[in-house]
N, CA, C and O of each residue as an XYZ file, in Angstrom:
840
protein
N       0.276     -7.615     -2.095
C      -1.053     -7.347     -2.653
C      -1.217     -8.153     -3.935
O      -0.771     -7.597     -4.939
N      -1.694     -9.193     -4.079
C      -2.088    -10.371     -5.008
C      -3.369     -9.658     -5.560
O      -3.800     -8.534     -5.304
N      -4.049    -11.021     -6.721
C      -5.636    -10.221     -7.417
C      -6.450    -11.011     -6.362
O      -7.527    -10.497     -6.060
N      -6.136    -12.116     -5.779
C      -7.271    -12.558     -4.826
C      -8.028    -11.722     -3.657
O      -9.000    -11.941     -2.933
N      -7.003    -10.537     -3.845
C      -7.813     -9.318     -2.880
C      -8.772     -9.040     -4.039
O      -9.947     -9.012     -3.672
N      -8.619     -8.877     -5.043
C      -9.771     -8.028     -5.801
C     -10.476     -9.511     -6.015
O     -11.612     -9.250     -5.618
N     -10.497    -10.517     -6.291
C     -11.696    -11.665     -6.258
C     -12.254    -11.732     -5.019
O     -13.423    -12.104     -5.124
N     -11.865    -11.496     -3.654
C     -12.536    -11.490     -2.379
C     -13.826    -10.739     -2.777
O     -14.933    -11.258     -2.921
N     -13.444     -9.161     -2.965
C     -14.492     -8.297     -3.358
C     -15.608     -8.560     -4.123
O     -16.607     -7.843     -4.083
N     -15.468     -9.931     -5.094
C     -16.929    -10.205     -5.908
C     -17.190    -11.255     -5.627
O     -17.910    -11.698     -6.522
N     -16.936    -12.410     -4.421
C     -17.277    -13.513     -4.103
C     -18.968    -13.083     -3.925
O     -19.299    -11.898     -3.973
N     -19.934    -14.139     -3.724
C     -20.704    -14.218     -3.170
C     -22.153    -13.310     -3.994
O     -23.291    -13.256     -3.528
N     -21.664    -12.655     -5.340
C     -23.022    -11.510     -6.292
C     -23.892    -13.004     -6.845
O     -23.904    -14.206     -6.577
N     -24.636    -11.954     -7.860
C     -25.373    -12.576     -8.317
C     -25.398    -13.537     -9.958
O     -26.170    -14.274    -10.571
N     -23.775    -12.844    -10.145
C     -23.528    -13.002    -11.634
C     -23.790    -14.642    -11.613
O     -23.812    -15.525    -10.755
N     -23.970    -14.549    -13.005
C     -23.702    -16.133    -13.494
C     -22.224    -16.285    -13.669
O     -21.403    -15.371    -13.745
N     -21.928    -18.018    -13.740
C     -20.109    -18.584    -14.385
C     -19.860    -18.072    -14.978
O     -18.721    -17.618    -14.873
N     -20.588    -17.730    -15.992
C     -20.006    -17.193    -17.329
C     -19.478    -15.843    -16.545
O     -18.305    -15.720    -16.192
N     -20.606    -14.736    -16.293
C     -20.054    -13.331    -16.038
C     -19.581    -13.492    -15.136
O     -19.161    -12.345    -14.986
N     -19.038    -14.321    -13.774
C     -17.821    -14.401    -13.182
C     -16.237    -14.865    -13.742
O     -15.141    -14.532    -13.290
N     -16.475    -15.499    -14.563
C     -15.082    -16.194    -15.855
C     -14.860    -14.932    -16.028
O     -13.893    -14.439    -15.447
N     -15.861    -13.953    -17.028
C     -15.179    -13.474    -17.499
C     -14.591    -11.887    -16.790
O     -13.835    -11.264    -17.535
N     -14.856    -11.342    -15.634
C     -14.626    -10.605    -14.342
C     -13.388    -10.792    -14.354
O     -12.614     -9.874    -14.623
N     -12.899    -12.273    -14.002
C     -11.992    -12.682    -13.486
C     -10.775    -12.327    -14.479
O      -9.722    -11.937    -13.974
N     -10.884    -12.451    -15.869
C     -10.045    -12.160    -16.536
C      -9.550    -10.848    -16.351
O      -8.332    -10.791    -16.521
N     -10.192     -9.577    -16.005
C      -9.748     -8.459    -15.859
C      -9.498     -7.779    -14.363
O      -9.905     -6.667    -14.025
N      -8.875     -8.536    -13.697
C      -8.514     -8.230    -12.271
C      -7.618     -7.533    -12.084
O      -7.609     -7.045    -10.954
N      -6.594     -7.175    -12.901
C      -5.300     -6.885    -12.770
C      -5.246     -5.375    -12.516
O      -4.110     -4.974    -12.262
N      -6.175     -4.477    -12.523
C      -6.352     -3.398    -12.269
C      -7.747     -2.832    -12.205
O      -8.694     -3.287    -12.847
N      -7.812     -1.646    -11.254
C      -8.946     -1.116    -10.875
C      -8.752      0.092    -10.961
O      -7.743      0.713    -10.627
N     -10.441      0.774    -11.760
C     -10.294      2.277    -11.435
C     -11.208      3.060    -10.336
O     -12.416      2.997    -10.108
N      -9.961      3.969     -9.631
C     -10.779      4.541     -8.886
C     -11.547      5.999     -9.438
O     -10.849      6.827    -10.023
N     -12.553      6.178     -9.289
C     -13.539      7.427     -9.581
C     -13.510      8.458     -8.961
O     -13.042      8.202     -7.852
N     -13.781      9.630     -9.061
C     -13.953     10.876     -7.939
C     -15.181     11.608     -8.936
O     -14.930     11.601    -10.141
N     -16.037     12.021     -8.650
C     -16.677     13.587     -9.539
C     -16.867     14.276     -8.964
O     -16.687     14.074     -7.763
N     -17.389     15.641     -9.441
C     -17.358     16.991     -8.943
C     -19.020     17.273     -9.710
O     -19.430     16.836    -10.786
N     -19.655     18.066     -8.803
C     -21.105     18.893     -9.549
C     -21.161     19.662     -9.165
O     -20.494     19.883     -8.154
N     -22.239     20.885     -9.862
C     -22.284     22.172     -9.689
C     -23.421     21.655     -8.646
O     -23.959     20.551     -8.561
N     -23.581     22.741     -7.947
C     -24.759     22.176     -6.573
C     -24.814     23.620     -6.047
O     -24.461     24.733     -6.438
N     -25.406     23.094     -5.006
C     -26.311     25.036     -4.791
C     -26.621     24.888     -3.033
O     -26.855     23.735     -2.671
N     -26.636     25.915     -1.993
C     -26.709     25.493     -0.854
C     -27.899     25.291     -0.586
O     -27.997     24.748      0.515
N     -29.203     25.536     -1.247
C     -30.215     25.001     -0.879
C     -30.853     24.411     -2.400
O     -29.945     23.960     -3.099
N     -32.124     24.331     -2.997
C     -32.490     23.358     -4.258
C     -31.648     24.512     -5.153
O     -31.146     25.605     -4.891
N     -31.767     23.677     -6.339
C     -31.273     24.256     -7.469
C     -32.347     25.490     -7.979
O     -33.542     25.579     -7.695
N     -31.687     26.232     -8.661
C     -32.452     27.426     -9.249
C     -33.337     26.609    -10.592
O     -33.087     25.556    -11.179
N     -34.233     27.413    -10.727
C     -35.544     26.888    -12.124
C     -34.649     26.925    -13.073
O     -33.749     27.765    -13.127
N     -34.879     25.796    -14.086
C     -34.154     25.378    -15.125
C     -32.945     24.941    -15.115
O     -32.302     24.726    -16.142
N     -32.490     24.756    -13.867
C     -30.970     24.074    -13.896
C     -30.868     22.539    -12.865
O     -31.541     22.202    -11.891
N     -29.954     21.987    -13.436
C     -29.922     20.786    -12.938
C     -28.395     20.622    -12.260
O     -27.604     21.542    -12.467
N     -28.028     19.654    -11.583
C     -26.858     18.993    -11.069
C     -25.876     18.345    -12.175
O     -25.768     17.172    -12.534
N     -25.309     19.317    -12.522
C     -24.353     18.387    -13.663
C     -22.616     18.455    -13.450
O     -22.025     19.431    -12.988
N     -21.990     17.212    -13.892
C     -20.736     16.804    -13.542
C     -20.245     18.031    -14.133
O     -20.743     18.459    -15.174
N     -19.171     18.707    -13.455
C     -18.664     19.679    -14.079
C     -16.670     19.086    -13.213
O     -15.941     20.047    -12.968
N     -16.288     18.155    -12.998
C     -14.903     17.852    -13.059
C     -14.940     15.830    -12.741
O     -15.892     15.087    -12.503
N     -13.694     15.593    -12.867
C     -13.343     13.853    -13.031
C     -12.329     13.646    -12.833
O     -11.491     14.015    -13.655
N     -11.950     12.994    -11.710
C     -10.888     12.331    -11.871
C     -10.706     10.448    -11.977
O     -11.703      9.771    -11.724
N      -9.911     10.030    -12.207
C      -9.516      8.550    -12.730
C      -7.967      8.104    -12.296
O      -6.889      8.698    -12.304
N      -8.181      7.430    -12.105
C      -6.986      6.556    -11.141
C      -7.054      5.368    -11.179
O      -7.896      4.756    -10.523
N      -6.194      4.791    -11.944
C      -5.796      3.795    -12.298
C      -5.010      2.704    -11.526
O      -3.809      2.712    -11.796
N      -5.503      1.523    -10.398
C      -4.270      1.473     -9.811
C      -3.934     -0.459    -10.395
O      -4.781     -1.323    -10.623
N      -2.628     -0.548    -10.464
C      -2.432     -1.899    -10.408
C      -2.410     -2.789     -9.254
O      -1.798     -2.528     -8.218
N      -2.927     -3.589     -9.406
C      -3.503     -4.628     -8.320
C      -2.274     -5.406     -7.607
O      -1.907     -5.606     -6.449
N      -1.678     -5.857     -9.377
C      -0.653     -6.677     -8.857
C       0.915     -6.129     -7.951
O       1.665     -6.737     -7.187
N       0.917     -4.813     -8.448
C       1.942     -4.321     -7.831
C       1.435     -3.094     -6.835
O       2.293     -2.618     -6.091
N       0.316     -2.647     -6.789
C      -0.244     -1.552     -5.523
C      -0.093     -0.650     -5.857
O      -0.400      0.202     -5.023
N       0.378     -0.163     -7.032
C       1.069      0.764     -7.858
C      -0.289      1.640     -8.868
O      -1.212      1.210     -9.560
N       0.155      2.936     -8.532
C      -0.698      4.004     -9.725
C      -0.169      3.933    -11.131
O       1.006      4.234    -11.338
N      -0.934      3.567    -12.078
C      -0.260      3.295    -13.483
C      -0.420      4.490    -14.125
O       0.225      4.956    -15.065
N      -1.568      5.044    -13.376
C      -2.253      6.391    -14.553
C      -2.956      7.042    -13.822
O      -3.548      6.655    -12.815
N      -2.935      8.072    -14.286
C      -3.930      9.110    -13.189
C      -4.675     10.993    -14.167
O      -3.981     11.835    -14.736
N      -5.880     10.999    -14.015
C      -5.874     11.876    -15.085
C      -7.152     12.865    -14.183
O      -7.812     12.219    -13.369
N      -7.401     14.010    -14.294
C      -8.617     14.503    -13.752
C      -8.830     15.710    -15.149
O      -7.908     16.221    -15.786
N     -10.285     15.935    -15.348
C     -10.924     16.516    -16.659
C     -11.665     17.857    -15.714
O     -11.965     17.834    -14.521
N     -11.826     18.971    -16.687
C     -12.834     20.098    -16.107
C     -13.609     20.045    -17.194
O     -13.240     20.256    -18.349
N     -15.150     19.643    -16.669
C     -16.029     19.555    -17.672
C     -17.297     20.769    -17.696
O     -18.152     20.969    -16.833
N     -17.076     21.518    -19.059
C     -18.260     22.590    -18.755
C     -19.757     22.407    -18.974
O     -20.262     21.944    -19.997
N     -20.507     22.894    -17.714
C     -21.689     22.387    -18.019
C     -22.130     23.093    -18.955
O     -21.564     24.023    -19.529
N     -23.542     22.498    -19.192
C     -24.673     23.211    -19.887
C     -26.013     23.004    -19.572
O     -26.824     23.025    -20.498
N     -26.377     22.817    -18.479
C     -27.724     22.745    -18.170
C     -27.905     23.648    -16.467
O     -28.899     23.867    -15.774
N     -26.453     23.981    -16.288
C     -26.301     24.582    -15.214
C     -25.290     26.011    -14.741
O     -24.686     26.458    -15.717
N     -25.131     26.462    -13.966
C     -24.091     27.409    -13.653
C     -23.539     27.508    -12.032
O     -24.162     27.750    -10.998
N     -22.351     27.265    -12.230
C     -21.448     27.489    -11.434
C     -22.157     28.175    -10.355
O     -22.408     29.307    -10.767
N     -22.701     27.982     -8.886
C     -22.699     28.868     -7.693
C     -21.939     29.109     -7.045
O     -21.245     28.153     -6.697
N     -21.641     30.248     -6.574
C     -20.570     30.690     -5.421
C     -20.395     29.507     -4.404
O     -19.311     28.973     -4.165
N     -21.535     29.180     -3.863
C     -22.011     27.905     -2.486
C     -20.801     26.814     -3.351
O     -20.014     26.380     -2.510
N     -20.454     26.252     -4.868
C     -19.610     25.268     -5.553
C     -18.584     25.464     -5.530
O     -17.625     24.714     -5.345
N     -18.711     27.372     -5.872
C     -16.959     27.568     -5.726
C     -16.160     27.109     -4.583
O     -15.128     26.457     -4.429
N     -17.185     27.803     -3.702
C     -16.780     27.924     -1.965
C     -16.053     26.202     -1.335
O     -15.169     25.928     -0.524
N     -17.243     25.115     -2.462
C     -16.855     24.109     -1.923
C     -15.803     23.270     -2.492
O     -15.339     22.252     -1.979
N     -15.454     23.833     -3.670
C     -14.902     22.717     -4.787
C     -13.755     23.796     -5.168
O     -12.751     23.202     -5.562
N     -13.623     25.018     -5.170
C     -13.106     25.725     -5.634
C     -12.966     26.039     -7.634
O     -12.168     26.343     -8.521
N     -13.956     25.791     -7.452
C     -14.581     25.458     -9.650
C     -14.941     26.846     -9.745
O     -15.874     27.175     -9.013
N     -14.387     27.827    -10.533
C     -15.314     28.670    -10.811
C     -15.463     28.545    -11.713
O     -14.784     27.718    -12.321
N     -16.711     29.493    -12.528
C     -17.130     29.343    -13.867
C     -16.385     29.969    -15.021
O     -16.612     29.944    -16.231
N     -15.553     30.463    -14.397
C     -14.822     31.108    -16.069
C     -13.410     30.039    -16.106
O     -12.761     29.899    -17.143
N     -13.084     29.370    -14.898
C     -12.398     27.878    -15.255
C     -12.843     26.873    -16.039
O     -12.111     26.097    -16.653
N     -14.358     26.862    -16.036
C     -14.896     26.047    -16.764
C     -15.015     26.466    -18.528
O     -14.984     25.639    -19.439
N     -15.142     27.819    -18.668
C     -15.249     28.068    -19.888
C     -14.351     27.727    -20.587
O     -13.197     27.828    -20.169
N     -14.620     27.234    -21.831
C     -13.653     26.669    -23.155
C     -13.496     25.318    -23.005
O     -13.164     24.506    -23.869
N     -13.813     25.086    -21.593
C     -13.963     23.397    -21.395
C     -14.385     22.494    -22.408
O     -14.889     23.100    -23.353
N     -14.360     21.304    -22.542
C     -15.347     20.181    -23.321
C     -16.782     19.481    -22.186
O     -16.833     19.052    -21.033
N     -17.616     19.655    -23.128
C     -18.382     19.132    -22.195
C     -18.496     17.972    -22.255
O     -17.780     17.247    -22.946
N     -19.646     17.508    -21.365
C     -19.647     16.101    -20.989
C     -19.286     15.013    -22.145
O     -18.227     14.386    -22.121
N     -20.065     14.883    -22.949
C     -19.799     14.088    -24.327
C     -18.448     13.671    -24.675
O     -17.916     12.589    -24.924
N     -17.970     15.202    -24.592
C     -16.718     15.610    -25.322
C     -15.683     14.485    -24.741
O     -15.094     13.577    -25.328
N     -15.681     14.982    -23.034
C     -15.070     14.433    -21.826
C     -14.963     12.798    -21.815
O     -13.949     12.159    -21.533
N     -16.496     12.160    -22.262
C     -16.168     10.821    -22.262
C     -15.631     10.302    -23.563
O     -14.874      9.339    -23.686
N     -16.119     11.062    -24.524
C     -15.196     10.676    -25.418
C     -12.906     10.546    -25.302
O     -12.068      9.848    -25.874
N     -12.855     11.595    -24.306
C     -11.757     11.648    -24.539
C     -11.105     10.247    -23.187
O     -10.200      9.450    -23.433
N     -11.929     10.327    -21.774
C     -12.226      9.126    -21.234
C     -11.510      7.828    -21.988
O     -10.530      7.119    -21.756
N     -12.740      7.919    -23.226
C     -12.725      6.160    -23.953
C     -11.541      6.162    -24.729
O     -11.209      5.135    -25.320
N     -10.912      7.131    -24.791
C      -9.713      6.926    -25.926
C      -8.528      7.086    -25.016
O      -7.480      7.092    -25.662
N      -8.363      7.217    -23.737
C      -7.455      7.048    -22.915
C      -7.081      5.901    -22.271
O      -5.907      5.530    -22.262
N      -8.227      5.124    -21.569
C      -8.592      3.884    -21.469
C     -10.150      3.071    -22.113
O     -11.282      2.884    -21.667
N      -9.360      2.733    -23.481
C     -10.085      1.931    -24.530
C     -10.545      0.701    -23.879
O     -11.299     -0.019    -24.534
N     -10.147      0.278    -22.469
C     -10.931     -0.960    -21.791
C     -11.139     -0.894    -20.872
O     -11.008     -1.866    -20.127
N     -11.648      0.496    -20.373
C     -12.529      0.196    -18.953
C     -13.721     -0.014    -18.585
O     -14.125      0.241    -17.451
N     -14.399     -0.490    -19.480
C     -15.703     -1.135    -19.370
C     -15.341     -2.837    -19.119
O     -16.312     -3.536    -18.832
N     -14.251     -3.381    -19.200
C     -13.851     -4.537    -19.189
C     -13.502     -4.590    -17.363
O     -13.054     -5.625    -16.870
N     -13.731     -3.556    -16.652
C     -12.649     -3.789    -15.289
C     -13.270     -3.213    -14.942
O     -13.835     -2.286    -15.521
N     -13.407     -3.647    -13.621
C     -13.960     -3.192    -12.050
C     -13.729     -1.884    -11.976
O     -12.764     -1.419    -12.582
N     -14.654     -0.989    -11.151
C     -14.191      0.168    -11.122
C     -14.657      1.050     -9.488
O     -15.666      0.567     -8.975
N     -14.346      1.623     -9.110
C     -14.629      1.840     -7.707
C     -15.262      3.304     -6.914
O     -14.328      4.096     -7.041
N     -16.126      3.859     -6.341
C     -15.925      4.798     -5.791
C     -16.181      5.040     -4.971
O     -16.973      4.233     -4.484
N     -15.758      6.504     -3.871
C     -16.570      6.378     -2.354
C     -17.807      6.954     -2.306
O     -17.985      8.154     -2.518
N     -18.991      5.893     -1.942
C     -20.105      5.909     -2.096
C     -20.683      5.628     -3.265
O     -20.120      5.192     -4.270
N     -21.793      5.876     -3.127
C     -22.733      5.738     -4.381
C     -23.139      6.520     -5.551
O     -23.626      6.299     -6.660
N     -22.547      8.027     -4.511
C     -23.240      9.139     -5.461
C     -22.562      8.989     -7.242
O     -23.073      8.911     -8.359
N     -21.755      8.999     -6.921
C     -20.295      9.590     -8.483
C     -21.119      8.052     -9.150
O     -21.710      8.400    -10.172
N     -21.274      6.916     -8.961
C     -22.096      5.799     -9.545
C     -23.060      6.347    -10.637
O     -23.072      6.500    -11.858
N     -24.125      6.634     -9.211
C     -25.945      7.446     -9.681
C     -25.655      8.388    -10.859
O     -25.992      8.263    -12.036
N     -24.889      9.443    -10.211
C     -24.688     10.839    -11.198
C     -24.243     10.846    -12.320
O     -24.622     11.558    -13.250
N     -22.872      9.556    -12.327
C     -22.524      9.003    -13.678
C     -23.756      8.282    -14.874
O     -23.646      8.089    -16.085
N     -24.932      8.008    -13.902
C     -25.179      7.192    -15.021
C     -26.557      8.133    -15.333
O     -27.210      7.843    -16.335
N     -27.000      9.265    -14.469
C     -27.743     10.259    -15.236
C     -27.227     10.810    -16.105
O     -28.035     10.940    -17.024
N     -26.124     11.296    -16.372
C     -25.329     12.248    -16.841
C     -25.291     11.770    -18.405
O     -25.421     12.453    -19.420
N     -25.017     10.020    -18.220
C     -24.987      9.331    -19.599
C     -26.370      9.409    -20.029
O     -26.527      9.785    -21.191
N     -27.621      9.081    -19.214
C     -28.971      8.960    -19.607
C     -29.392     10.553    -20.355
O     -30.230     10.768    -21.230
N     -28.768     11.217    -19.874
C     -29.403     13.057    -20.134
C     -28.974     13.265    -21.447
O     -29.724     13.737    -22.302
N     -27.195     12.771    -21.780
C     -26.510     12.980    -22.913
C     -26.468     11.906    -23.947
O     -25.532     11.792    -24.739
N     -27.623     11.038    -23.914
C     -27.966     10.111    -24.804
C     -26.060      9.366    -24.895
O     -25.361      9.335    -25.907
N     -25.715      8.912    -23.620
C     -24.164      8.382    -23.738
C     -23.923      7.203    -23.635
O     -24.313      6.828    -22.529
N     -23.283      6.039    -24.458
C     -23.373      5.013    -23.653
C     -22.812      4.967    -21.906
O     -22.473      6.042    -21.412
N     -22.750      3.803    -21.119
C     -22.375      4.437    -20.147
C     -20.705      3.505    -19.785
O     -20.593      2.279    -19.766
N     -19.707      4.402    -19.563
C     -18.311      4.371    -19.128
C     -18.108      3.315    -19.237
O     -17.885      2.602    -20.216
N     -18.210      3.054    -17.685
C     -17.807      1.896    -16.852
C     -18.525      0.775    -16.821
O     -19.717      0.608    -17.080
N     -17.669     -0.016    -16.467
C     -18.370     -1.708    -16.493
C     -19.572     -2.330    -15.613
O     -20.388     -1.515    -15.185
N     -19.725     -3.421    -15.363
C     -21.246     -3.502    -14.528
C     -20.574     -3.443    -13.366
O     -21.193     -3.092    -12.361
N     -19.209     -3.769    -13.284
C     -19.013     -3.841    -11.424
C     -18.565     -3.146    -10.968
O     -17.555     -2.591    -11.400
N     -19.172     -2.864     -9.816
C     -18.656     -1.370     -9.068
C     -18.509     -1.603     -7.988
O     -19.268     -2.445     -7.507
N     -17.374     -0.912     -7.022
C     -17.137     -1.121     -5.398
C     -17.596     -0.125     -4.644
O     -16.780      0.753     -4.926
N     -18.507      0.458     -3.704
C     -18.240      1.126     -2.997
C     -17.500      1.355     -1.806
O     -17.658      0.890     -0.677
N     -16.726      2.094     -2.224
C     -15.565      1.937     -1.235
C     -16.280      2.670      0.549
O     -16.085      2.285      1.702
N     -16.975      3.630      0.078
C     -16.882      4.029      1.669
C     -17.575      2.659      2.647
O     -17.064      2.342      3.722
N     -18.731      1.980      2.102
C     -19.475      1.124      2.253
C     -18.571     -0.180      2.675
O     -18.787     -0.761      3.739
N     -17.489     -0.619      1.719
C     -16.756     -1.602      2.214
C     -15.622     -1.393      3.345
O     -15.158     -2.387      3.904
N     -15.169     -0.068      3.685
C     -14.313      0.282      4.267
C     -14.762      0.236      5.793
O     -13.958      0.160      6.722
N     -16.356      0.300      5.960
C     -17.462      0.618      7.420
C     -16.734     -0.886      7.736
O     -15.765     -1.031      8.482
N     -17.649     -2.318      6.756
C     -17.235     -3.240      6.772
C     -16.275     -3.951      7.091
O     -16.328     -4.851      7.929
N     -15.649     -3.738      6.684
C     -13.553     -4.403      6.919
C     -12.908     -3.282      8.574
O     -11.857     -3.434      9.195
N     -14.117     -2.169      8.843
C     -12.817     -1.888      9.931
C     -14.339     -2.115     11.545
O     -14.231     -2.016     12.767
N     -15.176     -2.334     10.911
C     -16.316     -3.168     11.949
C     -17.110     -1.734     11.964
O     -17.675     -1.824     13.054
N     -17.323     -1.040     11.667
C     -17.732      0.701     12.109
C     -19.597      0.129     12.152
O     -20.065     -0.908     11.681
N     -20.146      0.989     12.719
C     -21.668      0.964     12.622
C     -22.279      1.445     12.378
O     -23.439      1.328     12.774
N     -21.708      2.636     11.237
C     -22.068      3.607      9.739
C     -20.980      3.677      8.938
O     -19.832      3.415      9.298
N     -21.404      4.115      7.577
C     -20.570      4.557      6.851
C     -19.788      6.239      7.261
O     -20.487      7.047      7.872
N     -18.722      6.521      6.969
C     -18.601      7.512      7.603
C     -17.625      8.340      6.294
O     -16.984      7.668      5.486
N     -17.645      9.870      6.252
C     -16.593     10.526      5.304
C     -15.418      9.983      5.141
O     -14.958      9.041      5.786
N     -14.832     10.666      4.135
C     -13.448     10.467      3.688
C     -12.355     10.768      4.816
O     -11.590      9.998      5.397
N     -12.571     12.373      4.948
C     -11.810     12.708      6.175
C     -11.746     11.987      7.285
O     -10.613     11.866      7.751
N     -12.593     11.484      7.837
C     -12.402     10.430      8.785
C     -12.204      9.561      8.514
O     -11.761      8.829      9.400
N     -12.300      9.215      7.695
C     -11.416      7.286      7.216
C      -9.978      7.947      7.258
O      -9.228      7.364      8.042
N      -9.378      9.105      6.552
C      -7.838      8.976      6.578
C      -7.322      9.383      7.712
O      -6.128      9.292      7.998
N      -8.358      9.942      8.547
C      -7.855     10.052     10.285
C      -7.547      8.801     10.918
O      -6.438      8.537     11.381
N      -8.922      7.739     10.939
C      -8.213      6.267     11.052
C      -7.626      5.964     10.629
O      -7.411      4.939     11.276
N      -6.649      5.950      9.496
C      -6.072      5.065      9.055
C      -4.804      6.253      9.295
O      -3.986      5.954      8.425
N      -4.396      7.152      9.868
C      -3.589      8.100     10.244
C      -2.846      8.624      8.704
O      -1.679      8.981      8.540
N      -3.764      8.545      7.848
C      -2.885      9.625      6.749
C      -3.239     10.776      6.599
O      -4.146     11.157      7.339
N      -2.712     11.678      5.676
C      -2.484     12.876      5.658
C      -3.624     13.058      4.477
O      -3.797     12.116      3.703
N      -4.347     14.179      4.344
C      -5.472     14.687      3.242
C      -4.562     14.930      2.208
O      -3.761     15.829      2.464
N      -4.406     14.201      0.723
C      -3.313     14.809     -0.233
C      -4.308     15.962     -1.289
O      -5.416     15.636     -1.716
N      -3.733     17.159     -1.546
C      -4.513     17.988     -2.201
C      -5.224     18.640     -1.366
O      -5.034     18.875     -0.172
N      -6.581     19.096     -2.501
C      -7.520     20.001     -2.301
C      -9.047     18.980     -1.718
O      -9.172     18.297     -2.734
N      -9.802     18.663     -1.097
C     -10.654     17.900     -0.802
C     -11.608     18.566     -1.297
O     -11.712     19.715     -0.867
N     -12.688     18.074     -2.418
C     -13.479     18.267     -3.801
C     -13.013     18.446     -4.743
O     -13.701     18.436     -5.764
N     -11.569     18.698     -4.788
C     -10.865     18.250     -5.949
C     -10.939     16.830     -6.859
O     -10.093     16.004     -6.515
N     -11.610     16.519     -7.704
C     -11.867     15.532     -8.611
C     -10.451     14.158     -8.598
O     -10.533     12.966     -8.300
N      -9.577     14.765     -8.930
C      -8.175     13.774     -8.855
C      -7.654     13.866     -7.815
O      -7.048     12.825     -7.560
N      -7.528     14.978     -6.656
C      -7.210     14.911     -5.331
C      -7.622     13.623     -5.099
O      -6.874     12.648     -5.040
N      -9.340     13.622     -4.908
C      -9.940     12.730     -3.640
C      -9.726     11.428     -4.324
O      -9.378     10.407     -3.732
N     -10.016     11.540     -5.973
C     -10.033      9.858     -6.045
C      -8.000      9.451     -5.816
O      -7.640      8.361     -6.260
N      -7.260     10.070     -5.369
C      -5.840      9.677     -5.076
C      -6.022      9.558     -3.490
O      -5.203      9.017     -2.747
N      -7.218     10.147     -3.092
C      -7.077      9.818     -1.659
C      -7.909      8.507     -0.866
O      -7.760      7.981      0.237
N      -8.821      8.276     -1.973
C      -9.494      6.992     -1.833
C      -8.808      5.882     -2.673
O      -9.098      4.702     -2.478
N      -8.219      6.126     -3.278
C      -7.078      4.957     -3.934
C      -6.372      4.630     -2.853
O      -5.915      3.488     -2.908
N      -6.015      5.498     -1.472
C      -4.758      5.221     -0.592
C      -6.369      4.190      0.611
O      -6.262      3.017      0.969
N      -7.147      4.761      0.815
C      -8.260      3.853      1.423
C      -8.664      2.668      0.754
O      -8.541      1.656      1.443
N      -9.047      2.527     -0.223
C      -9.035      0.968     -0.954
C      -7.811     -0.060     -0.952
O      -7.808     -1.276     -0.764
N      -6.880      0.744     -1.197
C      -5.331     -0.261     -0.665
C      -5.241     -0.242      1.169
O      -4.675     -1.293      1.471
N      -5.419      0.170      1.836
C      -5.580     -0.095      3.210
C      -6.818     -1.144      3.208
O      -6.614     -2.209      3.791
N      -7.759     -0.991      2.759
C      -8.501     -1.989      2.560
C      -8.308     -3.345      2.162
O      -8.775     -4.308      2.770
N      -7.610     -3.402      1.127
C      -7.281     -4.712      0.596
C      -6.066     -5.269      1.718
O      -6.152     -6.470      1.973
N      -5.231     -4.701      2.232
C      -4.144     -5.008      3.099
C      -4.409     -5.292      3.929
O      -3.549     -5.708      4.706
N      -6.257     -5.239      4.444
C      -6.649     -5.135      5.899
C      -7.365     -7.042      5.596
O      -7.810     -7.720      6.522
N      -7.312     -7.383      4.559
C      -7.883     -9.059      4.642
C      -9.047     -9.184      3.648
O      -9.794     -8.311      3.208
N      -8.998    -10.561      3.405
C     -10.748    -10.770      2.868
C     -11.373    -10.615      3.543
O     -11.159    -10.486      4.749
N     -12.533    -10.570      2.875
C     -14.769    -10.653      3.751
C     -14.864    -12.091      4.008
O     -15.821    -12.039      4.779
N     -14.669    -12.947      3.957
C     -15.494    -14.131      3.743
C     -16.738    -14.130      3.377
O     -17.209    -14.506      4.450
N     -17.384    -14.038      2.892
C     -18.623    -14.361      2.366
C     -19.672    -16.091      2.079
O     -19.545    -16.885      1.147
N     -20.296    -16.135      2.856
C     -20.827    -17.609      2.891
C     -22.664    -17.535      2.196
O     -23.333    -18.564      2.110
């Protein structure tokens, strides 16, 4: 596993030389993402919103395939509350969350763990943990995390194995015959389980892109 797997992945955008030069300098590792939200089985109740309430981060090295770091946060909301329908799915309850740091708090502690991940690619499955990340910063007046480039992994994974949708997690590690590690909505579970799908990915070849 070389970095030309991770340059395959940005052949062909829109950046300029310059913001490809300087991409290129930070190849040597990628983070993978997971989040967690409070959510409700049908709309949300009046006055409450969808807010990140867990995170995980996974750090993997490129050059060696290797996890360098790995961290997951419980973040307490405040614009929302814990539903049974969240517990049921995530297993979060709300008095786990109490005493928490909230969001702010959370990225603050984020940026002082890895002081350069706005410099490096960063990855997740799908789009959502992307979107939600960057309301979450817009709501909490935050700058935002992560860097401009982002992978979606479930999206590239359809891609590289020919599929003719994107399809869940659970079924990607059925194809690829691994085992579910953890709790599935677990924040650091899943992003350790899409870290093991992005390295099957990279092992599986370049895109070519023309």
């Amino acid at each position: 596993m070389t970095q030309r797997y991770a340059h395959s992945l940005l052949r062909g955008t829109d950046q300029t030389y310059l913001e490809r030069k300087e991409m290129a300098r930070k190849l040597d590792k990628i983070y993978i993402v997971d989040v967690e939200a409070t959510c409700w089985k049908e709309k949300p109740p009046d006055g409450q919103i969808s807010e990140i309430i867990q995170m995980g981060i996974v750090e993997l090295n490129l050059l060696s395939g290797s996890i360098s770091s790995k961290v997951g946060y419980n973040i307490r909301p405040q614009y929302s509350k814990v539903s049974e329908f969240c517990t049921e799915l995530t297993g979060i309850t709300p008095e786990e969350l109490e005493g928490e740091k909230n969001f702010s708090e959370v990225c603050d502690m984020v940026k002082e763990r890895f002081p350069h991940l706005k410099n490096y690619t960063w990855a997740s499955y799908g789009d959502y943990d992307r979107k939600h990340f960057r309301e979450m910063s817009d709501l909490h007046k935050r700058p935002y995390l992560f860097g401009r480039t982002h992978i979606n992994i479930k999206n590239l994974f359809a891609l590289k194995w020919g599929l003719i949708k994107e399809v869940g997690m659970r079924k990607v590690l059925k194809i690829l015959d691994k085992e579910l590690v953890g709790q599935h909505h677990n924040a650091l579970d899943d992003a350790l389980n899409i870290t093991e799908i992005f390295k099957a990915c990279l092992q599986k070849g370049v895109i070519l892109i023309k």
